[in-house]
N, CA, C and O of each residue as an XYZ file, in Angstrom:
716
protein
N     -14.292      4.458      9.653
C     -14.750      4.571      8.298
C     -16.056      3.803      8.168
O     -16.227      2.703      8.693
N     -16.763      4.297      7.603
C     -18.934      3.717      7.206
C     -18.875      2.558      6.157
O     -18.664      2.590      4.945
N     -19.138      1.494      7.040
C     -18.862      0.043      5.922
C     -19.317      0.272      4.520
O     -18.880     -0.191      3.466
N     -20.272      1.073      4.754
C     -21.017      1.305      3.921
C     -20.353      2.143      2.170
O     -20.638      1.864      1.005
N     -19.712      2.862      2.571
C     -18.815      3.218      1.742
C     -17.465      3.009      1.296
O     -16.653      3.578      0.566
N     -17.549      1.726      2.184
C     -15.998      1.217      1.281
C     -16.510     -0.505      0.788
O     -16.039     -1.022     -0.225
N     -17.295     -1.065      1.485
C     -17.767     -2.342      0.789
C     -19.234     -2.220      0.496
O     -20.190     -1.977      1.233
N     -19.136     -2.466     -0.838
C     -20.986     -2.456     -1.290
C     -21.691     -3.649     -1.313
O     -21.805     -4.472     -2.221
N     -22.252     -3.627      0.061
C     -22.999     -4.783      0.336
C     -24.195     -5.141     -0.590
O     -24.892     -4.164     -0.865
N     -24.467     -5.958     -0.965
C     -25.190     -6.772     -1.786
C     -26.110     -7.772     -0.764
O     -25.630     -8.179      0.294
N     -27.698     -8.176     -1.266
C     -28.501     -8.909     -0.360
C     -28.763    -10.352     -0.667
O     -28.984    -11.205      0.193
N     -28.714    -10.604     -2.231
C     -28.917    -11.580     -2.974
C     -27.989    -12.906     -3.001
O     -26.858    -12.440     -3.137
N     -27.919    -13.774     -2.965
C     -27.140    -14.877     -2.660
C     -27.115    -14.888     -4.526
O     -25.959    -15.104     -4.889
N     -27.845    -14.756     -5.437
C     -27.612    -15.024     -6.738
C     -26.613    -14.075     -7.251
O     -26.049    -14.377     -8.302
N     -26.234    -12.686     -6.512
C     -25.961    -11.487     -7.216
C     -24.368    -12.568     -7.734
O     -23.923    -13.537     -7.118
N     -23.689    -11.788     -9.366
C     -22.323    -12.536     -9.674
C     -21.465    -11.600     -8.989
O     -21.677    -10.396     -8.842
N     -20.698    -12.118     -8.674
C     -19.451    -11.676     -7.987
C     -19.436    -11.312     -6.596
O     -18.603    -10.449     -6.317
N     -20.080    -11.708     -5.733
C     -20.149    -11.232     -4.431
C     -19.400    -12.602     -3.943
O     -19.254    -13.752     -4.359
N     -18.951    -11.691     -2.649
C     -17.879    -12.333     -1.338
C     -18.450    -11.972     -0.006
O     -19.404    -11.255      0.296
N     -17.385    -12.846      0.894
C     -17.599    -12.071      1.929
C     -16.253    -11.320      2.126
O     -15.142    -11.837      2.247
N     -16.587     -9.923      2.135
C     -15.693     -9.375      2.229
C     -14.636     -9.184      3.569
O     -14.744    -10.054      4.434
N     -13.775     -8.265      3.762
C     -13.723     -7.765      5.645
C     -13.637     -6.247      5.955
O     -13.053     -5.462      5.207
N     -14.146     -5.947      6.903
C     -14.206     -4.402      6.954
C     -13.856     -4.530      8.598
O     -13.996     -5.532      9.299
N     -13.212     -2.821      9.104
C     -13.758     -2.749     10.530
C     -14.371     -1.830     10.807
O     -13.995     -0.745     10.364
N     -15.476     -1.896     11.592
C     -16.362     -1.014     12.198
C     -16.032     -0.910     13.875
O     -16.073     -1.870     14.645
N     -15.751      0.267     14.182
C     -15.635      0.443     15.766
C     -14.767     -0.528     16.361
O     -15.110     -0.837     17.502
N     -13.913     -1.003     15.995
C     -13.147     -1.379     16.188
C     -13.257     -3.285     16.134
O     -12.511     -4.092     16.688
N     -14.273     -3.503     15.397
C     -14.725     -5.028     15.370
C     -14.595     -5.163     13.995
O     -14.675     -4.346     13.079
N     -14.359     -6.464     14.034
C     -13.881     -7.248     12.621
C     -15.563     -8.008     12.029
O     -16.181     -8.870     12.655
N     -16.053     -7.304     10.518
C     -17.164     -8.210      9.976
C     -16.729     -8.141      8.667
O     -15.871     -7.646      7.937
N     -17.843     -8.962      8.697
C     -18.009     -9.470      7.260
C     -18.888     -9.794      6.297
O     -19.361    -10.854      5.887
N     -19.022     -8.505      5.984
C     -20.250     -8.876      5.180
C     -20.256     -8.783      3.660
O     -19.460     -8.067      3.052
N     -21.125     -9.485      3.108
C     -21.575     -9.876      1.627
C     -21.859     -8.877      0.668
O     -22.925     -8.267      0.575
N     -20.831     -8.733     -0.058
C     -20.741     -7.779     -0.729
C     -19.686     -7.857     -1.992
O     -19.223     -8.929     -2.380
N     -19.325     -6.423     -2.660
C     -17.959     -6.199     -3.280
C     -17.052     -5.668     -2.974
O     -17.626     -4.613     -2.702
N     -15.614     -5.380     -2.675
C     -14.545     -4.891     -2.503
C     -14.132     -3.323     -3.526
O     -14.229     -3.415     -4.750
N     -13.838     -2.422     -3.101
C     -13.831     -1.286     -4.371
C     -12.179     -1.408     -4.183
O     -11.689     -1.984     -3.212
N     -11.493     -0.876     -5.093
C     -10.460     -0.526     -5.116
C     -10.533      0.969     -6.261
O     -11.227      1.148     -7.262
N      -9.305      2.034     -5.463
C      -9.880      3.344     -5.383
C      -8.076      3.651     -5.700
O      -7.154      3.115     -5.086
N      -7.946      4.694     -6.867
C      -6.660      5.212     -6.990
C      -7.023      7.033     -7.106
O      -7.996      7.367     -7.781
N      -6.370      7.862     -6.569
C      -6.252      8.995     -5.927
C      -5.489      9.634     -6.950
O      -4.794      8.930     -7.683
N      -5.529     11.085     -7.124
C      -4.087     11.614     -7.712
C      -4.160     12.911     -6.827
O      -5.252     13.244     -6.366
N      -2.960     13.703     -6.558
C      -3.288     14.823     -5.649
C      -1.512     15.051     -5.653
O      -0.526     14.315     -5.654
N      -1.802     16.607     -5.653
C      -0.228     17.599     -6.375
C      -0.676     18.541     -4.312
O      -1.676     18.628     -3.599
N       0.747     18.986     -4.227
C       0.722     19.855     -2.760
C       0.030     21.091     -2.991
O       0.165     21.988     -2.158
N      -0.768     21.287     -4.109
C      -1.449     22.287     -4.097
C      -2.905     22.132     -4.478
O      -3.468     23.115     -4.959
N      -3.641     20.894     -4.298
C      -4.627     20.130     -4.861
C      -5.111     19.624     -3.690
O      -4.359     19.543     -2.718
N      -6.463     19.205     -3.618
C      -6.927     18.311     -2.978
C      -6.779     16.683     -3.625
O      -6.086     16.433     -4.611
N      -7.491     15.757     -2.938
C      -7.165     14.595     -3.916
C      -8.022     14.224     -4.943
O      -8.878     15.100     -4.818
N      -8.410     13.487     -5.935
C      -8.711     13.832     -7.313
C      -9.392     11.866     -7.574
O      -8.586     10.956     -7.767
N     -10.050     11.761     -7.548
C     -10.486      9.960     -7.649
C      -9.959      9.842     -8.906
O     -10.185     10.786     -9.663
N      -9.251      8.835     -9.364
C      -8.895      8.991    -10.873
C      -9.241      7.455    -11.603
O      -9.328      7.376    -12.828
N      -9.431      6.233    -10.699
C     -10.008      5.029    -11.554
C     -10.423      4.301     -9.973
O     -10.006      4.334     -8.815
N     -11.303      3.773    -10.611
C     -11.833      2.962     -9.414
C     -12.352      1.559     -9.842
O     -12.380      1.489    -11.071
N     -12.819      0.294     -9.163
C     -13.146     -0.763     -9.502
C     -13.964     -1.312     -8.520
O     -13.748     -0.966     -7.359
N     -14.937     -2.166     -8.775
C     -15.073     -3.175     -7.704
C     -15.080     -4.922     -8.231
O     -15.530     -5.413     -9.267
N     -14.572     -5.401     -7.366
C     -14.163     -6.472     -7.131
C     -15.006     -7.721     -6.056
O     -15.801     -7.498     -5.143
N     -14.727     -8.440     -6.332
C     -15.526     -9.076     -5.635
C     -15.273     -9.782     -3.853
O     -14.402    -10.592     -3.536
N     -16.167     -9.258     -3.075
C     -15.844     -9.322     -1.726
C     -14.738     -9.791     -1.068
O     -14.297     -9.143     -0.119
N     -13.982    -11.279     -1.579
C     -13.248    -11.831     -0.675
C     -12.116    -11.726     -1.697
O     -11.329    -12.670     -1.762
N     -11.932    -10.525     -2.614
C     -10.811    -10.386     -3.431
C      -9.263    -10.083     -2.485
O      -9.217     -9.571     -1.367
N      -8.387    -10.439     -3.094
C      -7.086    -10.303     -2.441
C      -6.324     -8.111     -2.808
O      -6.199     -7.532     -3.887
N      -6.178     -7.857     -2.103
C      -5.756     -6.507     -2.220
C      -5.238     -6.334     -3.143
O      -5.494     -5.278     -3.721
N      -4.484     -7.050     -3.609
C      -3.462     -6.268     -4.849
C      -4.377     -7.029     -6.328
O      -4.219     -6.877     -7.539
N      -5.175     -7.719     -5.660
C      -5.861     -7.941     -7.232
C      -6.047     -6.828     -8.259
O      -6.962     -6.055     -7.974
N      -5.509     -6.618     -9.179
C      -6.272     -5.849    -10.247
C      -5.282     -4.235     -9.919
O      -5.469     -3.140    -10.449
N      -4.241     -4.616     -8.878
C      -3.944     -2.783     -8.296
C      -2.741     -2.659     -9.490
O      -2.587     -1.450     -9.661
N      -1.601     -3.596    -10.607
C      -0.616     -3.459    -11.159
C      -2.066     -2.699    -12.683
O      -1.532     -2.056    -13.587
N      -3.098     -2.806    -12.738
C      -3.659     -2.312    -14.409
C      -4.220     -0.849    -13.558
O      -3.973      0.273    -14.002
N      -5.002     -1.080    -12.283
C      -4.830      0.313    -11.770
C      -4.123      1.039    -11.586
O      -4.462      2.222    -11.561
N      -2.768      0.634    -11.368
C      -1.961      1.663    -11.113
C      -1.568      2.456    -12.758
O      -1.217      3.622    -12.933
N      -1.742      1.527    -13.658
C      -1.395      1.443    -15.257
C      -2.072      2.695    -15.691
O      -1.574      3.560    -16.411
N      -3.390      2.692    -15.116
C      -4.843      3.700    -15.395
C      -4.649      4.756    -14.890
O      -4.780      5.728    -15.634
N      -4.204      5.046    -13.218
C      -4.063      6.430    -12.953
C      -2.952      6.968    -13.243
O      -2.764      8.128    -12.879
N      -1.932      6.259    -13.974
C      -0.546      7.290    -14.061
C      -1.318      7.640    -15.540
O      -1.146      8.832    -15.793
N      -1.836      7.192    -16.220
C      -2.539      7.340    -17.644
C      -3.091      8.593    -17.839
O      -2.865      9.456    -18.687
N      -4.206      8.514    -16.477
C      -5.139      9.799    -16.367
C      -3.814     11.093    -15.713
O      -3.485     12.142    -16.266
N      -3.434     10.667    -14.740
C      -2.437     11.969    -14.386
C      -2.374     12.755    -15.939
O      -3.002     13.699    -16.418
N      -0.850     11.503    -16.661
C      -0.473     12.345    -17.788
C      -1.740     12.580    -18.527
O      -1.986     13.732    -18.168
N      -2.526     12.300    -19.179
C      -3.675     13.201    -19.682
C      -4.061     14.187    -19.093
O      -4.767     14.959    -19.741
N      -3.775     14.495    -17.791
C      -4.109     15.425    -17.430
C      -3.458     16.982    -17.007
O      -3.800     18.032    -16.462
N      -2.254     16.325    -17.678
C      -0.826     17.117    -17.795
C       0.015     17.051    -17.106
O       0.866     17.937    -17.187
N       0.185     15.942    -16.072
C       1.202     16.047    -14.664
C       2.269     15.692    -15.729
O       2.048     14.782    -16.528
N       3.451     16.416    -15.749
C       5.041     16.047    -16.659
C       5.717     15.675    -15.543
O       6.694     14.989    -15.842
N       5.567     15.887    -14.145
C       6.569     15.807    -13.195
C       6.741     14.682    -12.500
O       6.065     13.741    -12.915
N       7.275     14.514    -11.778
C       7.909     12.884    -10.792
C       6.436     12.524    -10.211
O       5.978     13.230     -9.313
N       5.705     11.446    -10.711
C       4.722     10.407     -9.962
C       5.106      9.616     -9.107
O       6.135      8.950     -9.224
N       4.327      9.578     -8.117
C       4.805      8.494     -6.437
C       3.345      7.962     -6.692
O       2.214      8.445     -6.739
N       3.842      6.921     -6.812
C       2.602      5.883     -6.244
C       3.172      5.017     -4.771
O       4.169      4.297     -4.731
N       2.099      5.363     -3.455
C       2.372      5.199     -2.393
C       0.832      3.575     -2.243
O      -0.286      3.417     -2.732
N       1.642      2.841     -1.393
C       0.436      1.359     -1.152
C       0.919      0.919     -0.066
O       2.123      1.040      0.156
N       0.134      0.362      0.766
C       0.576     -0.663      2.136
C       0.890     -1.786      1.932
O       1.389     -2.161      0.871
N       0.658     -2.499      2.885
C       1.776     -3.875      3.061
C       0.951     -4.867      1.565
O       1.456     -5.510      0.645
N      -0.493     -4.563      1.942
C      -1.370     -5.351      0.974
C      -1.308     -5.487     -0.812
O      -1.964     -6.051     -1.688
N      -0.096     -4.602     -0.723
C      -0.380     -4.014     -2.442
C       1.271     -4.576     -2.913
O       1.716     -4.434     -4.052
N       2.184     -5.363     -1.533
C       3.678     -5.437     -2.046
C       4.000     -7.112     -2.537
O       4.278     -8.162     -1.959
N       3.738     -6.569     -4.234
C       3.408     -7.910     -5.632
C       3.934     -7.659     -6.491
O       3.721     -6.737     -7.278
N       4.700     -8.417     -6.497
C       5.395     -8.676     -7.961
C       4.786     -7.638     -9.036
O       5.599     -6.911     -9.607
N       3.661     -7.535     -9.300
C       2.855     -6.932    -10.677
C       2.847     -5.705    -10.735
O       2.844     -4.996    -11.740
N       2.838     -5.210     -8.903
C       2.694     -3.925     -8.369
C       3.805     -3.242     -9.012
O       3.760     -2.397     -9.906
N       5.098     -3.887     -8.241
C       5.990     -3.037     -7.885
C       6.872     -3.055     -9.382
O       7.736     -2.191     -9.536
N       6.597     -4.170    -10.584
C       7.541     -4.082    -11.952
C       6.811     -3.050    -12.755
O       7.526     -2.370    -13.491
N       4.891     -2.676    -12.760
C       4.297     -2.080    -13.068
C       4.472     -0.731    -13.002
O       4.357      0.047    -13.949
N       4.730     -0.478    -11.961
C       5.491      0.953    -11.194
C       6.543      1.372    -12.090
O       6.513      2.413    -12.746
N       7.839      0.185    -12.091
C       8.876      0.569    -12.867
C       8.729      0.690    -14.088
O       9.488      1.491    -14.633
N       7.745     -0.026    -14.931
C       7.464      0.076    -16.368
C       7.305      1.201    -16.834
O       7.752      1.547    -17.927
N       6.379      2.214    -15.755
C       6.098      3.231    -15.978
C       6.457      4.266    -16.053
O       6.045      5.335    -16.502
N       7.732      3.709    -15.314
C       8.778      4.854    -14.448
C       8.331      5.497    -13.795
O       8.426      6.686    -14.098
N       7.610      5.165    -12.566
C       6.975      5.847    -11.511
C       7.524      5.550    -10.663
O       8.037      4.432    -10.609
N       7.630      6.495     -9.614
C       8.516      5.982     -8.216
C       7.510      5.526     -7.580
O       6.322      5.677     -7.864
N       8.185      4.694     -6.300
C       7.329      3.803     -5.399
C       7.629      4.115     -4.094
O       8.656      4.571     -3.592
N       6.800      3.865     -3.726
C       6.813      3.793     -1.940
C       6.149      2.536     -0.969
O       5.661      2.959      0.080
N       6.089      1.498     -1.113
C       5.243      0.498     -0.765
C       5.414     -0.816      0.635
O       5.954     -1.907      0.447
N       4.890     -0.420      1.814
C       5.463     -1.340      2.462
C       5.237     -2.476      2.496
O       4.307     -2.962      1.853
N       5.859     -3.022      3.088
C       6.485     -4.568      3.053
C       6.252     -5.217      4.375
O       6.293     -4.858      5.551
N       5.945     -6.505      3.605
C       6.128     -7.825      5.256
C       6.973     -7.999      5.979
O       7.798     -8.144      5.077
N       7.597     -8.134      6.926
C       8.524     -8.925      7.673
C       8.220    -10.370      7.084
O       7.183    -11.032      7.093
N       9.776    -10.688      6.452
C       9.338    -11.806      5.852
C      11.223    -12.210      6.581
O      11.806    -11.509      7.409
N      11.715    -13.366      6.005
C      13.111    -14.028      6.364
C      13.444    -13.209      5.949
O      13.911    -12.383      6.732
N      13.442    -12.902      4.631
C      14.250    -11.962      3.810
C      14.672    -10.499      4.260
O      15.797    -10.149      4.619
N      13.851     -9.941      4.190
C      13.478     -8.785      4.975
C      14.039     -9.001      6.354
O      15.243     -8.744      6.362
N      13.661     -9.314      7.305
C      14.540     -9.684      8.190
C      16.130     -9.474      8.373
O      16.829     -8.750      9.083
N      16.416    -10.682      7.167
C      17.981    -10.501      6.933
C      18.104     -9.461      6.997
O      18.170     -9.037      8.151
N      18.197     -8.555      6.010
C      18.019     -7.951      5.603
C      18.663     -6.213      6.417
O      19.500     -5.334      6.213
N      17.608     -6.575      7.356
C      17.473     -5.370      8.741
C      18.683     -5.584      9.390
O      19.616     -4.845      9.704
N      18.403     -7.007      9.542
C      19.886     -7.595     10.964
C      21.267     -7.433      9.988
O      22.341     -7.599     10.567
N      21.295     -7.146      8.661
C      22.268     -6.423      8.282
C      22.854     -5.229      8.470
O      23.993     -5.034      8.045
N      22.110     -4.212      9.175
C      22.575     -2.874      8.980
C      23.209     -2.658     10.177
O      22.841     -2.629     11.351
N      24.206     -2.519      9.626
C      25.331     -1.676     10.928
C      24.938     -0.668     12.203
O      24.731      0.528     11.994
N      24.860     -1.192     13.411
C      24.897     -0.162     14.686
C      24.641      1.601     13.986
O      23.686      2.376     14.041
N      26.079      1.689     13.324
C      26.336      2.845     13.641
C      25.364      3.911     11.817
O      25.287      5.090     11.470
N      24.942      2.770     11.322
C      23.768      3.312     10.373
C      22.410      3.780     10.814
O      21.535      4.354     10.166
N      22.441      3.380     12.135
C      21.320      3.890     12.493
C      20.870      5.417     12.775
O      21.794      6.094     13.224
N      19.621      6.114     12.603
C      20.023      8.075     12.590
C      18.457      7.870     13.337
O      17.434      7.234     13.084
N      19.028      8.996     14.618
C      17.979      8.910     15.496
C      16.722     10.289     15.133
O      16.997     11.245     14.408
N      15.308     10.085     15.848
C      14.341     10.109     15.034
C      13.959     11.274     16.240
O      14.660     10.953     17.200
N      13.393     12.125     16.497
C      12.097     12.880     17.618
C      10.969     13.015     16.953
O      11.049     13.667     15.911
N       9.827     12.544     17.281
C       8.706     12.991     16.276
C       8.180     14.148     17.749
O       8.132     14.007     18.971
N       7.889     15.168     16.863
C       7.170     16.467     17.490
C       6.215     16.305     19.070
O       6.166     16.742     20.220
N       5.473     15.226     18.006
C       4.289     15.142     19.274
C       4.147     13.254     19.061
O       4.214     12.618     18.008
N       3.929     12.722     20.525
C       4.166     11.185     20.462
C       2.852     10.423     19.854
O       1.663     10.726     19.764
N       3.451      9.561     19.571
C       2.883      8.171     18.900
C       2.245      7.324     19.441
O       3.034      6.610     20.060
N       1.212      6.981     19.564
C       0.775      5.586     20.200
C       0.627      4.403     19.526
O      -0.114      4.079     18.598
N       1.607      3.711     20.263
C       2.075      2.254     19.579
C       0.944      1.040     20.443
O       1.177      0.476     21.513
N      -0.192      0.911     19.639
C      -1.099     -0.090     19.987
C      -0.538     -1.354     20.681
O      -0.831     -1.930     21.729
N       0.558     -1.616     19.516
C       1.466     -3.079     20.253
C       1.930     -3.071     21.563
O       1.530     -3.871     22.408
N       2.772     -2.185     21.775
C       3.287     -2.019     22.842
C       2.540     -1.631     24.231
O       2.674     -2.063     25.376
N       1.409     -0.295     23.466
C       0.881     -0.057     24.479
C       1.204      0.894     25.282
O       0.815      1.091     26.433
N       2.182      1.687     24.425
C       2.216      3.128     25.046
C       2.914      4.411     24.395
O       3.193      4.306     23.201
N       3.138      5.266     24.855
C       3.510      6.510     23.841
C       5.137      6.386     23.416
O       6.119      6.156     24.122
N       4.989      6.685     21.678
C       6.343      6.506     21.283
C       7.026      8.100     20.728
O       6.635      8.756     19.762
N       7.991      8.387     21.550
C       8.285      9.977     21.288
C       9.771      9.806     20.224
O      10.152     10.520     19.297
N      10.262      8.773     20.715
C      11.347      8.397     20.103
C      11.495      6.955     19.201
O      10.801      5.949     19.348
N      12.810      7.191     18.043
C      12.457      6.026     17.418
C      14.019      5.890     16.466
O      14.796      6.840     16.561
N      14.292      5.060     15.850
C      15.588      5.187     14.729
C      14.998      4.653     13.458
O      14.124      3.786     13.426
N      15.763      5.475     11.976
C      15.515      4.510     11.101
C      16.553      4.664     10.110
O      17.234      5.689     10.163
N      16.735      3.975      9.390
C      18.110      3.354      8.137
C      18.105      2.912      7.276
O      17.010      2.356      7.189
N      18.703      2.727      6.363
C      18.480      2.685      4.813
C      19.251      1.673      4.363
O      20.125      1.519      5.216
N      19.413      0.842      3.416
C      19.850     -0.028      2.824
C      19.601     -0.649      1.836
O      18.374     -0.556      1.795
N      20.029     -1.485      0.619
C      19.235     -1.589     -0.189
C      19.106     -3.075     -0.108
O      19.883     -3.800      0.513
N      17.683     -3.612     -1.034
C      17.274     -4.602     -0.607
C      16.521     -4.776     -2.599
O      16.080     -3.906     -3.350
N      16.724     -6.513     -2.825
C      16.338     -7.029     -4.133
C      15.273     -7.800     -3.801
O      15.350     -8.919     -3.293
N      14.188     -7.163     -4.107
C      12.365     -8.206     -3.677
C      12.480     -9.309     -5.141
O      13.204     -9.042     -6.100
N      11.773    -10.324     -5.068
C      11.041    -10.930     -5.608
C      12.713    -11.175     -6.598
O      12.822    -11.001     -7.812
N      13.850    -11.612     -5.636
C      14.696    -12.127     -6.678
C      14.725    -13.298     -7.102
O      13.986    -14.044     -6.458
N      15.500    -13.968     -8.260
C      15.212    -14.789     -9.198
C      13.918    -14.606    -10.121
O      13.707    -15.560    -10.871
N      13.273    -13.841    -10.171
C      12.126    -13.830    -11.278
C      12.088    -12.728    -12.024
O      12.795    -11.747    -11.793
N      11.335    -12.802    -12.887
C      11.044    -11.829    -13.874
C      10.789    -10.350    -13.329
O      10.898     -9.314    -13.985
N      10.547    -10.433    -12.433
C       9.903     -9.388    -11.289
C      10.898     -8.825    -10.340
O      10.633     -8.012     -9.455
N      12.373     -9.462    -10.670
C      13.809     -8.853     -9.462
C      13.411     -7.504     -9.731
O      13.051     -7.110    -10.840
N      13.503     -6.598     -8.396
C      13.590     -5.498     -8.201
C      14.235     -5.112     -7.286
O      13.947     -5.610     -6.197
N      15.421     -4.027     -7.329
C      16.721     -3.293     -6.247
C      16.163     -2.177     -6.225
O      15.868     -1.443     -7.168
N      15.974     -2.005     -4.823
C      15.255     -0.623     -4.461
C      16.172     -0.374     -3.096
O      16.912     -1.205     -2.569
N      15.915      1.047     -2.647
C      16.057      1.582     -1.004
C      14.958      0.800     -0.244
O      13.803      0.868     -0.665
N      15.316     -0.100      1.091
C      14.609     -0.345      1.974
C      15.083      0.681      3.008
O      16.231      0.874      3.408
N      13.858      1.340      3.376
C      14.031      1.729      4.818
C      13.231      1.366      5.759
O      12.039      1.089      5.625
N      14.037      1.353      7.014
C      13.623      0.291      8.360
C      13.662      1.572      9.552
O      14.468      2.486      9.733
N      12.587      1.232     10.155
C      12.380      2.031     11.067
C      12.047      1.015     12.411
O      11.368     -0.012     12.378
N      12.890      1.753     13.876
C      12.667      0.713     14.643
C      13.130      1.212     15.752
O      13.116      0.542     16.784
């Protein structure tokens, strides 16, 4: 992806709100001085995808900054735009926050959002029974960077799991674990 179009570099040491941001290029980690955009999508299986609110932020902003009023904005624009049907808002590990994921529910939007390996989580996994596990073929194999080689096979399982309990923010959802 062209640094260039996902962080808007800035030259000025006076400009307000600039960071150093992080991007990768070719496979190297920089960092340059700039703003952070954050970008929400809408897109139906018969659509291409649709930019529906966007922001920028300032370079060394944290991912989920600002993503629980974005997410607020594009379910907004959807329905203005007539979607009546089931909304998925889908985010990576970077977006799984308290603000995110009660924001979601406020809205009654379904979620999809992954998660850290955290203790919890953990537990969590090492809870699920042997025989819960349901085995996986993906078509054509995987290359697992970590490991370091092709993954044709795989298992995954379901269980449910309460994030961010004790707070205002408890949420009981389906975790699924793949492994």
């Amino acid at each position: 992806m062209d640094i260039d179009s996902m962080l808007r570099r800035v030259y000025g040491k006076q400009k307000q709100g600039i960071g150093f941001g992080h991007a990768k290029v070719g496979g190297y980690n920089v960092y340059p001085r700039g703003y952070n955009p954050l970008v929400a999508t809408l897109s139906t299986p018969l659509s291409a995808p649709v930019t529906a609110a966007t922001r920028l932020r300032s370079g060394n902003a944290g991912s989920a900054r600002g993503a629980a009023t974005m997410i607020a904005e594009a379910v907004t624009t959807a329905r203005a735009c007539g979607a009546s049907g089931e909304i998925m808002v889908r985010a990576d590990s970077a977006f799984y926050a308290k603000t995110v994921i009660s924001g979601c529910r406020r809205r009654g939007v379904r979620f999809s959002v992954t998660c850290r390996i955290d203790p919890k989580i953990r537990a969590a996994c090492d809870g699920i029974a042997a025989d819960q596990w349901v085995d996986i073929t993906y078509p054509q194999a995987v290359w697992d960077e970590d490991a370091g080689r092709w993954i044709s096979d795989a298992q995954i399982a379901e269980t449910t799991y309460t994030a961010f309990a004790g707070t205002r923010h408890e949420a009981t959802a389906r975790l699924i674990v793949r492994r």
